[in-house]
C-alpha positions in Angstrom: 97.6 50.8 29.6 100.7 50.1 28.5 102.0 49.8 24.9 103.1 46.9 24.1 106.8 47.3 22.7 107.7 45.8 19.2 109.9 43.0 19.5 112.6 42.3 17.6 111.7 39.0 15.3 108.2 41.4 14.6 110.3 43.8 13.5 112.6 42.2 11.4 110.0 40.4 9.7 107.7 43.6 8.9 111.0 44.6 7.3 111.2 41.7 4.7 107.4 42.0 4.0 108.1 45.3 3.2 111.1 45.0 1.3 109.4 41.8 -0.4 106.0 44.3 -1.1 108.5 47.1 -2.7 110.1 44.6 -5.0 106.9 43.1 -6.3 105.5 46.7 -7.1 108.8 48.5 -8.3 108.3 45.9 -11.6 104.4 47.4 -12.1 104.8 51.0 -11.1 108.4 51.3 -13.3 106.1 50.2 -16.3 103.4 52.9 -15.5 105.6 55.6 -15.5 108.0 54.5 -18.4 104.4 54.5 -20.4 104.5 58.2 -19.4 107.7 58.9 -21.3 109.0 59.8 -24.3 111.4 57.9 -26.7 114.3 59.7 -25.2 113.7 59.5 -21.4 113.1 55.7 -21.4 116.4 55.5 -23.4 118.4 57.8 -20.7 121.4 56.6 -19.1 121.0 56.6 -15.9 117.6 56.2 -16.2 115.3 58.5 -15.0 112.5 57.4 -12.3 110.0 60.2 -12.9 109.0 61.2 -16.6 109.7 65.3 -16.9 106.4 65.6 -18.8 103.8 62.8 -18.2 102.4 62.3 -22.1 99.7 60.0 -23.2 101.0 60.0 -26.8 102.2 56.1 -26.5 98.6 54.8 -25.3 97.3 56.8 -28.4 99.4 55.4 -30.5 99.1 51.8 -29.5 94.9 52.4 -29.6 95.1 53.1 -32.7 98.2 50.9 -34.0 96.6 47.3 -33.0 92.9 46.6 -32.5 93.4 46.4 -28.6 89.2 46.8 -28.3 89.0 43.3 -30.4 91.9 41.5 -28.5 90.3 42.7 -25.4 86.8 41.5 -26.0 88.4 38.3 -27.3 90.4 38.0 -23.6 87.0 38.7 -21.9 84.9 36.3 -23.9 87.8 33.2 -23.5 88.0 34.2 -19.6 84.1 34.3 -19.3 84.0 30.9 -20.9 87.0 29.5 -19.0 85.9 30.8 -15.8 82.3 29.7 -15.6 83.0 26.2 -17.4 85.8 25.5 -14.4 83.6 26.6 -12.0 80.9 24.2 -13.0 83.4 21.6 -13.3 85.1 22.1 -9.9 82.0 22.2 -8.0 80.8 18.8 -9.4 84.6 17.2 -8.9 84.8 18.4 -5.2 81.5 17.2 -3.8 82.2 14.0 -6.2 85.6 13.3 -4.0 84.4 14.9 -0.7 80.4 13.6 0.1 79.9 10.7 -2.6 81.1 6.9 -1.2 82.6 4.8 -4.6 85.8 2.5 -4.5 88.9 4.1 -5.5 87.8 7.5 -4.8 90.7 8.5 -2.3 92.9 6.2 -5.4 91.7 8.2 -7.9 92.3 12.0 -6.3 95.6 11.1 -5.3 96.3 10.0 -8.5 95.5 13.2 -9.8 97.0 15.2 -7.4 99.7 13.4 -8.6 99.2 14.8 -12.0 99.8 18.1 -10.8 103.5 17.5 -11.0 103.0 17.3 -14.7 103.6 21.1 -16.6 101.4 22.2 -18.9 104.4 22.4 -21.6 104.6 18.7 -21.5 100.7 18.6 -22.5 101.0 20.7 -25.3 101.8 18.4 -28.1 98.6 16.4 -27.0 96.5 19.0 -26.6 97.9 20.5 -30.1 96.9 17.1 -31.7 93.4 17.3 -30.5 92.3 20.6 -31.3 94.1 20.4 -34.7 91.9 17.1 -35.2 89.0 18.8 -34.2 89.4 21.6 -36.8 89.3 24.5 -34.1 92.7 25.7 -35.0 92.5 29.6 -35.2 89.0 29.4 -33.4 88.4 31.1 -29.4 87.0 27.7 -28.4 90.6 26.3 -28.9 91.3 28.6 -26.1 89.0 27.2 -23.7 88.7 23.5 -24.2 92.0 22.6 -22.3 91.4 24.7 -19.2 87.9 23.5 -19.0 88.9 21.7 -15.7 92.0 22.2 -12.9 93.3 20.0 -10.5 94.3 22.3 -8.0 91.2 24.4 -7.4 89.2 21.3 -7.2 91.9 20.1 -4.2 91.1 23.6 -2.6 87.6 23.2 -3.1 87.2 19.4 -1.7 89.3 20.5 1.5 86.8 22.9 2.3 83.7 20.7 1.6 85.2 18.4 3.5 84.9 20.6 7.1 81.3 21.3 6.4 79.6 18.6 8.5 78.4 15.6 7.4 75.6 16.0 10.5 74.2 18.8 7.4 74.3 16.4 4.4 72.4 13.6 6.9 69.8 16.0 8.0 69.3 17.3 4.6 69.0 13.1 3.2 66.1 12.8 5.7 64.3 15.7 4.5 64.5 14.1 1.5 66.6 16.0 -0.7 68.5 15.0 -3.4 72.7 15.2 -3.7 72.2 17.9 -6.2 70.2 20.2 -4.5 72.5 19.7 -1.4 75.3 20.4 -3.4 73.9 23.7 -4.8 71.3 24.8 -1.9 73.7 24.1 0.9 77.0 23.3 0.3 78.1 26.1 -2.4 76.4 29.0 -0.5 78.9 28.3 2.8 81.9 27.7 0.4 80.7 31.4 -1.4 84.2 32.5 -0.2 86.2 30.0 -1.7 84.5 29.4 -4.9 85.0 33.4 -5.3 88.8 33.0 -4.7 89.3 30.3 -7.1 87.1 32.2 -9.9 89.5 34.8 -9.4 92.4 32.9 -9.3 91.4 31.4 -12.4 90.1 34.8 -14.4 94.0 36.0 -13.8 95.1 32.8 -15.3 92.8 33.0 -18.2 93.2 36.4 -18.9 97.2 36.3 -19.0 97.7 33.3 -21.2 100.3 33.4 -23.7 101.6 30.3 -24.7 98.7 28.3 -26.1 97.4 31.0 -27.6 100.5 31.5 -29.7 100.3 28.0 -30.7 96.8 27.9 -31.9 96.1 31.6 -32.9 96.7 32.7 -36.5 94.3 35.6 -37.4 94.7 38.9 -36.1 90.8 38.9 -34.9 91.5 36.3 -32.6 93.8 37.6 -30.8 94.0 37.9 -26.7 95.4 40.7 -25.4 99.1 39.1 -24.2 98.9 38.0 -27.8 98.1 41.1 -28.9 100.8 42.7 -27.3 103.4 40.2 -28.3 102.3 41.1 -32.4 102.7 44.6 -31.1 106.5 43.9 -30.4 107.0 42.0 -33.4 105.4 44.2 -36.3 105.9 47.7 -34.9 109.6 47.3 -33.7 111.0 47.7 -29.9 110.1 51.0 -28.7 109.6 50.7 -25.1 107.9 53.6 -24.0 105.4 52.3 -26.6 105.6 48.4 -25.1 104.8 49.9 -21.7 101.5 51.6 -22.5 100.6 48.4 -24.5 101.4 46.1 -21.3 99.8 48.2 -19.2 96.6 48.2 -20.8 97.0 44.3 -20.9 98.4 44.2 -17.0 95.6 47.1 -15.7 92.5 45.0 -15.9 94.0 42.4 -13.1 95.8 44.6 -11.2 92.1 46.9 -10.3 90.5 43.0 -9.6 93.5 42.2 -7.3 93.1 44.9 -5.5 89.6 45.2 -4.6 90.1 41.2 -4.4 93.0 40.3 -2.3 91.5 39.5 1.0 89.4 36.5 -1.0 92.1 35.4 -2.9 94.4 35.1 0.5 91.8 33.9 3.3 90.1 31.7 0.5 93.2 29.7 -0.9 94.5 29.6 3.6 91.3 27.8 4.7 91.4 25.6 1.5 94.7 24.4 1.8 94.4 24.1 5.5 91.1 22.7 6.5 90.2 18.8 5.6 
């Protein structure tokens, strides 16, 4: 048989993915290695890729610097909390706006796809209000109450509910079972793959926020771990050899779960946004 000979567009555009896969990682694996340096290699000019003697003197001396075991328990408990709370409310919004019949239902989810549009930044005052009312300033459940539901992974999650069927959901009504033990006996077992991409989508999220967490943080025990990092900066000085090993031990975490992850995250977020 004969091979079949690259064509040009094929090659061109395995090119750019490279080129496009080397720039994303150069960031990450530049990072790494300046972790490995000392002060005077990551000051050299020109700058050095390789480190002459790989040290782990800077990820000692941020262990024992900042309580990075307390701000990463804190990041695991707010993403735990985040995570399974969105889930639970995703699941329940996309079988609401996919299988259940009530006026204004199409009204209501394009309404708040609508909302989308709308960045968090421009929430924050609200949100700030509320949680200062609520007396849960400087408290980890100020860290989970706002992300308790998303618009966007319940989109992804009512396309794909919405391809399963409806020749299921009648067979299921005559053997007399209920909408909720469709929802969780039948329909979330065949959407396994999705729901797994959007509870990893949303661990990243949860794990790397920064902003709110500034806002309503105070104590150094409640600290997340991009938080934590930040406070590094700030009360230790700029020594970036030293910053490095810190955002690595922040960055590390997601970048293992990426990896073994990727192919849900990619085929799970493609047959959301493209079946309906």
């Amino acid at each position: 048989m004969k091979k079949k000979k690259l064509s040009l567009t094929s090659l061109i555009t395995m090119t750019l993915l490279m080129c496009g896969a080397v720039i994303m990682i150069f960031p990450f694996l530049w990072m790494i290695l300046s972790s490995l340096k000392t002060q005077v290699e990551v000051s050299m000019i020109p700058p050095t890729f390789l480190p002459s003697n790989f040290t782990l003197e800077n990820y000692i001396f941020a262990l024992k610097t900042a309580p990075f075991a307390r701000y990463f328990l804190n990041s695991l408990l707010v993403t735990i909390a985040c995570v399974v709370i969105t889930m639970f409310t995703t699941i329940l919004a996309a079988f609401a706006f996919s299988r259940l019949k009530f006026p204004g239902s199409n009204i209501i989810f394009s309404v708040l796809i609508a909302m989308m549009m709308i960045p968090f930044e421009m929430l924050i005052i609200t949100n700030y209000t509320t949680i200062a009312k609520w007396g849960l300033m400087d408290n980890l459940i100020a860290l989970v109450i706002p992300f308790t539901a998303s618009i966007f992974y319940t989109y992804i999650l009512r396309n794909f509910f919405l391809s399963i069927p409806d020749s299921l959901y009648y067979s299921a009504k005559v053997d007399g079972s209920s909408d909720w033990k469709y929802l969780w006996w039948v329909m979330v077992p065949i959407a396994k793959p999705t729901i797994i991409t959007i509870a990893l989508l949303n661990t990243i999220a949860a794990w790397n926020s920064f902003l709110w967490t500034v806002l309503v943080i105070n104590s150094t025990s409640n600290r997340t771990l991009p938080f934590g990092v930040f406070a590094f900066i700030a009360e230790g000085g700029v020594r970036y050899e030293r910053l490095m090993a810190a955002a690595t031990i922040v960055v590390l975490p997601m970048i293992i779960l990426f990896l073994f992850a990727r192919k849900y995250i990619v085929s799970g977020v493609s047959k959301g946004g493209i079946k309906g």
